[in-house]
VORO-383921 format. One record per residue (C-alpha): residue in one letter; x, y, z; residue number from 1. Coordinates in Angstrom, 1 decimal. Example, Ala and Ser with C-alpha at 12.3 -4.5 7.8 and 13.67 -1.06 7.14 Angstrom:
BEGIN
{'A', {12.3, -4.5, 7.8}, 1}
{'S', {13.7, -1.1, 7.1}, 2}
% end
This chain:
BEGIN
{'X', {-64.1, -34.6, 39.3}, 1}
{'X', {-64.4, -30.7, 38.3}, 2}
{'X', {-66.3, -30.7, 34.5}, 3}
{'X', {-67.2, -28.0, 32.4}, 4}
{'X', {-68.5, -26.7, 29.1}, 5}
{'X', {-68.9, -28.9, 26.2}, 6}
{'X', {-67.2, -25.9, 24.1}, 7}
{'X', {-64.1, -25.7, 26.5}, 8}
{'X', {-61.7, -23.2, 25.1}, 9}
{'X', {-60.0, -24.0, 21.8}, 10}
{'X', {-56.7, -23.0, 22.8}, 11}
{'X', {-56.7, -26.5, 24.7}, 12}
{'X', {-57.3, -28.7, 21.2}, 13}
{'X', {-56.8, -26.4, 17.9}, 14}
{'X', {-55.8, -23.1, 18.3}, 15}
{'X', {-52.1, -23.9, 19.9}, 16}
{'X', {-48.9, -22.1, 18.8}, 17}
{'X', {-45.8, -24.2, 18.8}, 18}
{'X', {-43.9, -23.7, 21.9}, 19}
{'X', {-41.7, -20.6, 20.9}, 20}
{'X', {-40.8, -17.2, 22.7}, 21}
{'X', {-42.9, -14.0, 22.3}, 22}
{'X', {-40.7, -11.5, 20.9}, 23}
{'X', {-41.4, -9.2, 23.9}, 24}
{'X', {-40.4, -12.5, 26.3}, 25}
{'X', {-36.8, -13.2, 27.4}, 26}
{'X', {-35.8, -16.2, 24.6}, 27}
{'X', {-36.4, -19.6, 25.8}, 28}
{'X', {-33.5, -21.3, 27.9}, 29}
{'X', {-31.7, -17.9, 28.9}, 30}
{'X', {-30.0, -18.4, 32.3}, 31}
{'X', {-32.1, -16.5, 35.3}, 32}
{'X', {-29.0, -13.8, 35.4}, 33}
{'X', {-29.5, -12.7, 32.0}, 34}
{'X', {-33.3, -12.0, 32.9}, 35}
{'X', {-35.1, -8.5, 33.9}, 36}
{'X', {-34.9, -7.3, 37.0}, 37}
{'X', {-38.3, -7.8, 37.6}, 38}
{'X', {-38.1, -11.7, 36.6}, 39}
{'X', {-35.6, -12.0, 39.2}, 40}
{'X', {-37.5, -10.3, 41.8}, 41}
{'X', {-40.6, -12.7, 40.8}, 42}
{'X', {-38.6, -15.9, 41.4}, 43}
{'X', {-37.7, -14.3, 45.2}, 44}
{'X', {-41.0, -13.9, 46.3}, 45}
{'X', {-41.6, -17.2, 46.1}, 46}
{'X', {-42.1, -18.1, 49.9}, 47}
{'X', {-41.2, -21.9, 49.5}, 48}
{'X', {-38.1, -20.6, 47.3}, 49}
{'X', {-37.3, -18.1, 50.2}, 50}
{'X', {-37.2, -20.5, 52.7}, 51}
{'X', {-34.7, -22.4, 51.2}, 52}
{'X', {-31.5, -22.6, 52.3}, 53}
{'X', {-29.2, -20.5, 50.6}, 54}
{'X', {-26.7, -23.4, 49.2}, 55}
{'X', {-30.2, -25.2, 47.4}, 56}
{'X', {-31.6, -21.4, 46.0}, 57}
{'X', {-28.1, -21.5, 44.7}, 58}
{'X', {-28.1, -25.0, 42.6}, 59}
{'X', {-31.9, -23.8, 41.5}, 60}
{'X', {-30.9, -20.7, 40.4}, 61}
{'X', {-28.0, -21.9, 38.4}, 62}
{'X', {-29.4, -25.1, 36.7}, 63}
{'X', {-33.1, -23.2, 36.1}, 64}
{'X', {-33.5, -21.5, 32.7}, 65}
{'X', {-36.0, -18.6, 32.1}, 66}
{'X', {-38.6, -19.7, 29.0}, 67}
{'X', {-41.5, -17.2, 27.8}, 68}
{'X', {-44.5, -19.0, 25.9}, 69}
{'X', {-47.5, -17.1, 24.5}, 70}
{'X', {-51.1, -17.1, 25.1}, 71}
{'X', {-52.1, -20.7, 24.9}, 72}
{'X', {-49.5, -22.1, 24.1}, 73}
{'X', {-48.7, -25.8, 24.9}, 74}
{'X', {-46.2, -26.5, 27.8}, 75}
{'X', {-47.1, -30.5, 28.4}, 76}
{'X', {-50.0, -32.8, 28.3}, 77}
{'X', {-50.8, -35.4, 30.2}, 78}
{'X', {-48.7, -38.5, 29.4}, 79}
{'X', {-45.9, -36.2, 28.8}, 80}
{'X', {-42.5, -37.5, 30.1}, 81}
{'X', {-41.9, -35.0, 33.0}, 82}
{'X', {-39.1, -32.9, 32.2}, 83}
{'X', {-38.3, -30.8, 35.6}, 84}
{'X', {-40.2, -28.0, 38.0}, 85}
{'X', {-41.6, -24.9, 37.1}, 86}
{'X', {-41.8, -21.7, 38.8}, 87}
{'X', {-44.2, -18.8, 37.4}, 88}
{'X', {-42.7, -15.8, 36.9}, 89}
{'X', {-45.4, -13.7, 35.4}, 90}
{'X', {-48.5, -14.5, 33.4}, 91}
{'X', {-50.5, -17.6, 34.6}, 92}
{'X', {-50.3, -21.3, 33.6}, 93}
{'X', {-53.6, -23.4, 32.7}, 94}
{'X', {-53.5, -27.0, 34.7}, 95}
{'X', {-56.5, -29.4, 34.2}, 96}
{'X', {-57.4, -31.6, 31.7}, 97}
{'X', {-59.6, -31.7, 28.3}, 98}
{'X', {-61.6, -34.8, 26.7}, 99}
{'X', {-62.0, -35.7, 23.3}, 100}
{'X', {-65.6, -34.3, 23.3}, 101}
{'X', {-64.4, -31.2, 24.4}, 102}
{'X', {-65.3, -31.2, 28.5}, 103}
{'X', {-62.5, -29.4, 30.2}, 104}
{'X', {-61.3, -30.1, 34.1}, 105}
{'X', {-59.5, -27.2, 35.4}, 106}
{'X', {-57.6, -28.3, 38.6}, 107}
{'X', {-55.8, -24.8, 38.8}, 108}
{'X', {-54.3, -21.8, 37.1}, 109}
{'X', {-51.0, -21.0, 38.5}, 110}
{'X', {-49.8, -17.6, 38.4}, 111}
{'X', {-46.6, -15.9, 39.8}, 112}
{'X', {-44.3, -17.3, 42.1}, 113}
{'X', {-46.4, -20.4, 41.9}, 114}
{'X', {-43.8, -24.1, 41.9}, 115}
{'X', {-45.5, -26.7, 39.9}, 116}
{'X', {-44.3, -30.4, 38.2}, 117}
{'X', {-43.2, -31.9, 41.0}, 118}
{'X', {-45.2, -34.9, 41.6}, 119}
{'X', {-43.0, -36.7, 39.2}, 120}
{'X', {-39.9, -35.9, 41.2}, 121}
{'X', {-41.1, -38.3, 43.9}, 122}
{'X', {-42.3, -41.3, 40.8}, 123}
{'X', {-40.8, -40.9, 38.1}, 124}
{'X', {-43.8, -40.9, 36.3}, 125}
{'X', {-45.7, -38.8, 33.3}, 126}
{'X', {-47.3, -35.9, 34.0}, 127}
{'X', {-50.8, -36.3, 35.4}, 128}
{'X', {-52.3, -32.8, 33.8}, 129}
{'X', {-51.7, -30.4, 30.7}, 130}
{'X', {-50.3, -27.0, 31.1}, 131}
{'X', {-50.9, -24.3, 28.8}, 132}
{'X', {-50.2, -20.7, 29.1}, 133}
{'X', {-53.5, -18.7, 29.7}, 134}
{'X', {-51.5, -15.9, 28.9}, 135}
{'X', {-48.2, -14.4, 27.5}, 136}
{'X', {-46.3, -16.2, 30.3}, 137}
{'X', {-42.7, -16.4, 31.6}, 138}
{'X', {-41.4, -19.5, 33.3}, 139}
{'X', {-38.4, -20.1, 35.3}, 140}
{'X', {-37.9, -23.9, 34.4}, 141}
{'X', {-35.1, -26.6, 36.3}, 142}
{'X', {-34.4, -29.3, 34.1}, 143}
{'X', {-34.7, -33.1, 35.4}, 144}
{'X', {-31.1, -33.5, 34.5}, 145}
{'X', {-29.4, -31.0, 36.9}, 146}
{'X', {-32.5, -31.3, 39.3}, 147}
{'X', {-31.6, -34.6, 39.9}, 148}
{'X', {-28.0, -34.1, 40.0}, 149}
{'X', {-28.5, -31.5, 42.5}, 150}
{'X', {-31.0, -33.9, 44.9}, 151}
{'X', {-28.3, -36.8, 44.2}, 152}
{'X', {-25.6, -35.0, 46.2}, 153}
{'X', {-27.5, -33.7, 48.9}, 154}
{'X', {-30.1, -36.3, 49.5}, 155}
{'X', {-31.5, -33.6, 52.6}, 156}
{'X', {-32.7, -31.2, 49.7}, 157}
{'X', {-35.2, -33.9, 49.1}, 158}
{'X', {-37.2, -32.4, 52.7}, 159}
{'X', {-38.0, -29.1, 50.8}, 160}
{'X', {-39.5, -30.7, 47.6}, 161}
{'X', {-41.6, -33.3, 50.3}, 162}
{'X', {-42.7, -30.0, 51.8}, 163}
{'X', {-43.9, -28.4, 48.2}, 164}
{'X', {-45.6, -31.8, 47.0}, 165}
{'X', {-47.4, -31.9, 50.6}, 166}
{'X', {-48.5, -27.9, 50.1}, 167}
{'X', {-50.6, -29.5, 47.0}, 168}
{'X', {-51.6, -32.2, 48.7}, 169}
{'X', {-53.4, -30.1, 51.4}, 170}
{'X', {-55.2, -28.1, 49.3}, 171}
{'X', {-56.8, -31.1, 47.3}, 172}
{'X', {-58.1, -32.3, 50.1}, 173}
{'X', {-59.4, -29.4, 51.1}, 174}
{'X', {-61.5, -29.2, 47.9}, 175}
{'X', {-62.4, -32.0, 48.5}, 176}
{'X', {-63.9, -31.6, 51.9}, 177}
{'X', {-65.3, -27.9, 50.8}, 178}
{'X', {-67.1, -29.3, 47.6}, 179}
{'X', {-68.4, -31.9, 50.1}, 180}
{'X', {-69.4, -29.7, 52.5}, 181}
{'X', {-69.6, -26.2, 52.0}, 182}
{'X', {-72.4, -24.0, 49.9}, 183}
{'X', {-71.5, -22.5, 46.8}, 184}
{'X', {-71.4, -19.1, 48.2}, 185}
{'X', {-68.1, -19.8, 50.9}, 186}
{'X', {-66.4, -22.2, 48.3}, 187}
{'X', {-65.9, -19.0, 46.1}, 188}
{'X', {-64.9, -17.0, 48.6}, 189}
{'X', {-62.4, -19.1, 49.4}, 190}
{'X', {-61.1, -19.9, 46.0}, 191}
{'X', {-61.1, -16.1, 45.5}, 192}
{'X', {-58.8, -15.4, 48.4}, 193}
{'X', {-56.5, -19.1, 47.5}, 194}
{'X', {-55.9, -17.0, 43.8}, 195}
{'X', {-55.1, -13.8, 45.5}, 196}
{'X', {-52.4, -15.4, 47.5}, 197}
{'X', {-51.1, -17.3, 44.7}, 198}
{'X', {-52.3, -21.0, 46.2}, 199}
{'X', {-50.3, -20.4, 49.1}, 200}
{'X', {-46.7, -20.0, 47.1}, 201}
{'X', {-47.0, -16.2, 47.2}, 202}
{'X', {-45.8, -13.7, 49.9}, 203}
{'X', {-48.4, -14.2, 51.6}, 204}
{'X', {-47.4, -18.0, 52.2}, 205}
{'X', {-45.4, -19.2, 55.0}, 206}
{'X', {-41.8, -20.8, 54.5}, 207}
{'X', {-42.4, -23.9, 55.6}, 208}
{'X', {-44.2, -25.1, 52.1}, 209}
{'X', {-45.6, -22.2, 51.3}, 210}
{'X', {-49.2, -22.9, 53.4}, 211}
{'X', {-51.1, -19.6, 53.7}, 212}
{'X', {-51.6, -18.3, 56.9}, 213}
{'X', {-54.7, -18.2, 58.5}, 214}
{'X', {-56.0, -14.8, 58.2}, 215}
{'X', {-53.4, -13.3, 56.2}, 216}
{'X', {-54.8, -10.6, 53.3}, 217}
{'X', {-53.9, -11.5, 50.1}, 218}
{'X', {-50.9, -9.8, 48.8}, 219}
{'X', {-52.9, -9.4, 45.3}, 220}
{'X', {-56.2, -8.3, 45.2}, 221}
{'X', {-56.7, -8.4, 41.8}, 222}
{'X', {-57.5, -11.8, 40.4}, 223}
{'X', {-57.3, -12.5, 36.1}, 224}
{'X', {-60.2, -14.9, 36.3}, 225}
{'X', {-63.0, -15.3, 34.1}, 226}
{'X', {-66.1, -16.3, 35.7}, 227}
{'X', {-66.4, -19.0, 33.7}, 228}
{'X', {-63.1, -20.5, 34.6}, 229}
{'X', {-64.1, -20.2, 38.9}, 230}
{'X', {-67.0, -22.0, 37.8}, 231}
{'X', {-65.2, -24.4, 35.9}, 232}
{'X', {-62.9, -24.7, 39.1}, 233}
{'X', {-65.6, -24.8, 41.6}, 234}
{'X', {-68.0, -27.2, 39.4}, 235}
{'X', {-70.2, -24.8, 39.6}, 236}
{'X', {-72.7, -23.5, 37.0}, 237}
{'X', {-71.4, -19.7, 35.8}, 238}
{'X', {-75.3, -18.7, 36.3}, 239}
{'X', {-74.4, -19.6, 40.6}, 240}
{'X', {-71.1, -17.7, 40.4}, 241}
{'X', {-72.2, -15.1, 38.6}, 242}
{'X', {-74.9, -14.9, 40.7}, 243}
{'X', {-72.4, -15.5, 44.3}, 244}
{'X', {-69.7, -12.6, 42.4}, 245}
{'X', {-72.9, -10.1, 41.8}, 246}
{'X', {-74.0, -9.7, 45.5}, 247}
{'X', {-70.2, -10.1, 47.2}, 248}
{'X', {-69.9, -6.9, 44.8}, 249}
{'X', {-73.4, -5.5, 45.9}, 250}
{'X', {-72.2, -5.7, 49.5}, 251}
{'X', {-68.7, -4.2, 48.6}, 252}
{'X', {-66.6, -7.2, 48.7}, 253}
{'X', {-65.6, -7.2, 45.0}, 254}
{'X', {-65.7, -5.3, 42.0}, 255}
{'X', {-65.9, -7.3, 39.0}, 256}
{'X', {-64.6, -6.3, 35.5}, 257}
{'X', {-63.9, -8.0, 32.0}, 258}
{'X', {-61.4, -11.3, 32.8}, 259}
{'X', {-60.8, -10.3, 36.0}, 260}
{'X', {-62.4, -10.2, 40.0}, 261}
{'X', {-60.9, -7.0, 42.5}, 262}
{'X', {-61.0, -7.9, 45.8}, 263}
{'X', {-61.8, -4.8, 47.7}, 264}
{'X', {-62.8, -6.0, 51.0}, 265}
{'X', {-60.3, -9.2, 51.7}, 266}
{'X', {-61.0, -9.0, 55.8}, 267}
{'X', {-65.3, -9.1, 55.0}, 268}
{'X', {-64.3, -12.1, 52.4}, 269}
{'X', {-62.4, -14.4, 54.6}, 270}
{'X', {-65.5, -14.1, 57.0}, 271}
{'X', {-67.6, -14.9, 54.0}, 272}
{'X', {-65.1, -18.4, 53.5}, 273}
{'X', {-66.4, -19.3, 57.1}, 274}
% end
């Protein structure tokens, strides 16, 4: 189980906005069509979505709707009936959990052209996390109505969402194994580089679910992290990955800056995740 601070960040318990657009944000529920250009062209580099067939990217496009929340604002908590998929257009969303006393798990934060909610798709159950936007964040969201609906008809679509689910399942288990069996030093490195390629949904992804490929550089190399959240990832201490961040960037692997980590050496990093 990943812990952290007894203080965890008050936009997870009091300081939440209720779930309305920013008034710089395409206005929750707008068909993708009626979005920017730029939202669009978000959604396409998507490798899973690209490596649909062009008859399913169809149905998703037209039964998805584009919603915009702001900076810690609530999308679901655990418990929540599950009310479709989620694809991150820009921003980044907040998955973990927090308890009563304030300890926060932080499984993930998803940024863009990153697929999420589909567990539920397969059981019909609740959510299993909360979600809040760590940022001003735009979502391209398919309902469970037409989702279904579209899955109904062609029961083969089912193959591609089995492919997304087992993407997540892959990289759980390999935290697993690396908080098992790896020093603290290579787990960062390796969660540094996972960010940068958008946990394997990005254009650096391959089509067949979106798994990264092994020794691909990241298409972004700059990560919006705060330390303290890849140590709440990693459980980790922020003193170790502080410490880890501070020499990768004294041997010219990163440069680190206020919220977020540069990633100026990717090929030296990977060799660092060995």
């Amino acid at each position: 189980m990943i812990v952290g601070r007894a203080d965890a960040d008050l936009r997870l318990a009091d300081n939440l906005h209720p779930m309305t657009s920013r008034p710089d944000a395409p206005a929750c529920g707008l068909p993708l069509d009626t979005a920017s250009p730029s939202l669009i062209a978000a959604l396409e580099r998507s490798a899973w979505f690209a490596g649909l067939s062009d008859p399913l990217r169809d149905g998703l496009r037209s039964a998805g709707r584009v919603r915009a929340l702001r900076a810690g604002e609530r999308l679901f908590l655990r418990g929540d009936a599950a009310d479709g998929v989620y694809c991150v257009l820009e921003g980044a969303v907040r998955v973990g959990a927090a308890s009563v006393c304030g300890r926060e798990a932080l499984l993930a934060l998803m940024g863009p052209a990153s697929w999420f909610g589909e567990i539920a798709l397969f059981d019909s159950g609740v959510r299993t996390h909360d979600a809040y936007a760590e940022r001003d964040t735009t979502l391209f969201h398919v309902p469970r109505t037409p989702l279904a609906a579209l899955l109904d008809a062609t029961p083969a679509y089912w193959h591609a969402f089995g492919l997304l689910l087992a993407q997540k399942l892959r990289l759980a288990f390999d935290a697993i194994e690396e908080s098992a069996l790896l020093p603290a030093a290579p787990r960062v490195a390796r969660r540094l580089l996972l960010l940068a390629a958008g946990y394997g949904y990005g254009e650096a992804g391959r089509e067949s679910g979106g798994e990264v490929a092994k020794g691909a550089r990241p298409p972004h190399l700059v990560v919006h992290v705060p330390q303290e959240d890849l140590a709440l990832m990693l459980a980790l201490s922020r003193q170790t990955v502080n410490q880890i961040l501070r020499q990768f960037e004294r041997d010219g692997l990163l440069a680190l800056r206020y919220g977020e980590i540069e990633i100026v050496d990717a090929q030296r990093l990977e060799q660092q995740a060995r």
